[in-house]
N, C-alpha and C positions, 0 to 999 in steps of 0.2 A: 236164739237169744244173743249169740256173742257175736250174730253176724247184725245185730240190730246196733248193739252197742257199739261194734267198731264204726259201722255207716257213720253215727253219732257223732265220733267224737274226730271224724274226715269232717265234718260237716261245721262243728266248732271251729277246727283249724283253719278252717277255708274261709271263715269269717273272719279269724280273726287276723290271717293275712289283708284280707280285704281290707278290714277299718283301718290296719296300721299303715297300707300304702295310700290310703286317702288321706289322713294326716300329713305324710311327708310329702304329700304331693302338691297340696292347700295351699294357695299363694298367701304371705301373710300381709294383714291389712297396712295400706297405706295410711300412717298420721294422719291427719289434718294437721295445717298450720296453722300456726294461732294465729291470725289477723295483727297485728303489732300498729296502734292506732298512730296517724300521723300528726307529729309534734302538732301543738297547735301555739306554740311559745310566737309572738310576732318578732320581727325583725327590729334593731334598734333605727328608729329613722333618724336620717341624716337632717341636723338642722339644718335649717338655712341660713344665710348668714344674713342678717338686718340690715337692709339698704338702706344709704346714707340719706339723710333727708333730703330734697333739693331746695337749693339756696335760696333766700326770700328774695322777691324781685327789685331790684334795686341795690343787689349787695355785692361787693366789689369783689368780685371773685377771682381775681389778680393776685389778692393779697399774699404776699411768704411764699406763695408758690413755687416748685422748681421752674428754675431759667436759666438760659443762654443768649449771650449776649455774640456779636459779630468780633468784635475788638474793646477792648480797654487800657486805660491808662494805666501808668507804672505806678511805683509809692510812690513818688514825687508828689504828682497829685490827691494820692489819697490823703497827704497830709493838711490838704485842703478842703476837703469833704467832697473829693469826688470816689466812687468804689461803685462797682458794677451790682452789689447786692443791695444799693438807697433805689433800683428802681423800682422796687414793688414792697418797699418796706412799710408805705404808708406814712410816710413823714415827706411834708413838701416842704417846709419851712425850711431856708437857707441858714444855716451856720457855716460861717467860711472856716473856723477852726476844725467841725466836725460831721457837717451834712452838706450837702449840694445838691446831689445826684448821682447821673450813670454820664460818663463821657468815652465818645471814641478814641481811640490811639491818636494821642497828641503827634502830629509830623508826616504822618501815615501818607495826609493826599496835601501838599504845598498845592499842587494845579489844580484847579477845577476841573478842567479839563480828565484831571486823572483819577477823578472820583470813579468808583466802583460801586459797592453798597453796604450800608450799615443796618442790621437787623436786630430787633430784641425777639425771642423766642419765650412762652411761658407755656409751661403745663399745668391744667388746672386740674391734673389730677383726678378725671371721671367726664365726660361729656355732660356740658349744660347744657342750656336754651339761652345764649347770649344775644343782646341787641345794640348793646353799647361801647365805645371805647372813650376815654378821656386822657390825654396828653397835656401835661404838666410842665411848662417850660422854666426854665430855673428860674427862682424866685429873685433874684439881689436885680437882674438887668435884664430879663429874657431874650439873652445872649445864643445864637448857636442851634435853635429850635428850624429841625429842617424845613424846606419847602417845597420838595413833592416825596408824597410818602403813601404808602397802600395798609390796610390789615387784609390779612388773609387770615384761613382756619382751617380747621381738617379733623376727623377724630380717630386719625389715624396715623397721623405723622408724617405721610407718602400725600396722599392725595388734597391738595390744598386748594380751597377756593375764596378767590377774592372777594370781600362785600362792602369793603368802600374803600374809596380813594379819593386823593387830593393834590391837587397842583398850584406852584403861585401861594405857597402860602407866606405870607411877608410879614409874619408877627414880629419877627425879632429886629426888623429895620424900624419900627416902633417903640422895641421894646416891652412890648405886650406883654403881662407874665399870666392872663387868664387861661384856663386850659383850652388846647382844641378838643371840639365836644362830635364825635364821628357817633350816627345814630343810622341803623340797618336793621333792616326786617330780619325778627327772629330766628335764629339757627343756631343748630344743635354743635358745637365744638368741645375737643379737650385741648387742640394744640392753638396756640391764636401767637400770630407773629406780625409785626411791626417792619415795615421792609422800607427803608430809606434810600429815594433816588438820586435826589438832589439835597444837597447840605445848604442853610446861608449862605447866599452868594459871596457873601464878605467875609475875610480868613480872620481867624483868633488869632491876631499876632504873629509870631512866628511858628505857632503852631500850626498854622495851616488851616482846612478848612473840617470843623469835629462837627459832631453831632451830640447837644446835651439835652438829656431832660431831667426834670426834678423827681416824676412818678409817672408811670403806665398803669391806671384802671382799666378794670372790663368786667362788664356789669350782667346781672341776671335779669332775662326775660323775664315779664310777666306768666304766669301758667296760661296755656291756649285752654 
């Protein structure tokens, strides 16, 4: 009997070693991760910015524009109504007190001979479809208005291409104060410049030989 019961309670212990080294030996379970769902908030989108209309066809798109001029006169002259910003102001009308034009550096060229070149430069400030240019020669005597002269364009500033030119132009031995009217097939410009070869053969006094005009237009293509 007490050999029954000891077997017993050998037999007990031996279990219950067993179960406790299975316990500590139990890998213990790995989490799962919670799944964490992906924002779905959208991004803010960048507006865009609202392109400017383009110009109706026919509208002077010279107008206020930034510009550079080659040379200009002193105050002296301004006091006359000559000033390098009446080229694109849109007033052609002569007041000798206080409009005229744009005029080159009075004294600059006495020789003909020593002309170089006078240029008006305009930004219109965005690439158009130009076709037009109109030159406005000063209104009181159409005095001064060169006679051979080119417009070029570019819309880049660097690379410029010619689209019309003129030689021989003898308004101002007349008199003439209508505009000269330069018409070319449509092209895309932002920079468009006025490049003067030849002045009036005949000098402004002892001024020598200038370059005036009353206004520089240039006009929008129709849409293709």
């Amino acid at each position: 009997m007490k050999r029954a019961i000891s077997i017993l309670l050998v037999m007990v212990m031996v279990l219950g070693v067993f179960t406790a080294c299975k316990k500590e030996g139990e890998d213990s379970p790995t989490p799962k991760p919670t799944n964490t769902p992906a924002s779905t908030a959208e991004p803010t989108p960048t507006e865009e910015p609202t392109p400017s209309p383009s110009p109706a066809p026919g509208t002077n798109v010279a107008l206020n524009k930034p510009f550079e001029v080659s040379s200009e006169t002193d105050a002296t002259f301004v006091q006359w109504g000559w000033y390098s910003e009446y080229i694109n102001d849109g007033v052609i009308e002569h007041d000798p007190s206080a409009h005229a034009g744009w005029t080159s550096q009075i004294k600059q060229y006495m020789s003909l001979e020593d002309f170089g070149e006078e240029w008006v430069w305009i930004d219109l400030q965005g690439v158009i479809s130009i076709d037009k240019v109109m030159l406005y020669p000063r209104q009181d005597n159409g005095g001064c208005f060169p006679m051979d002269y080119y417009i070029e364009v570019s819309t880049d500033n660097e690379n410029f291409e010619k689209v019309a030119e003129v030689t021989g132009d003898d308004r101002s031995r007349e008199g003439i104060k209508e505009p000269a009217i330069l018409t070319f097939e449509p092209v895309d410009a932002r920079y468009v410049r006025l490049v003067v070869t030849k002045p009036f053969e005949v000098p402004s006094g002892n001024d020598g030989y200038l370059v005036q005009l009353a206004e520089f237009e240039i006009y929008a293509a129709p849409s293709s």
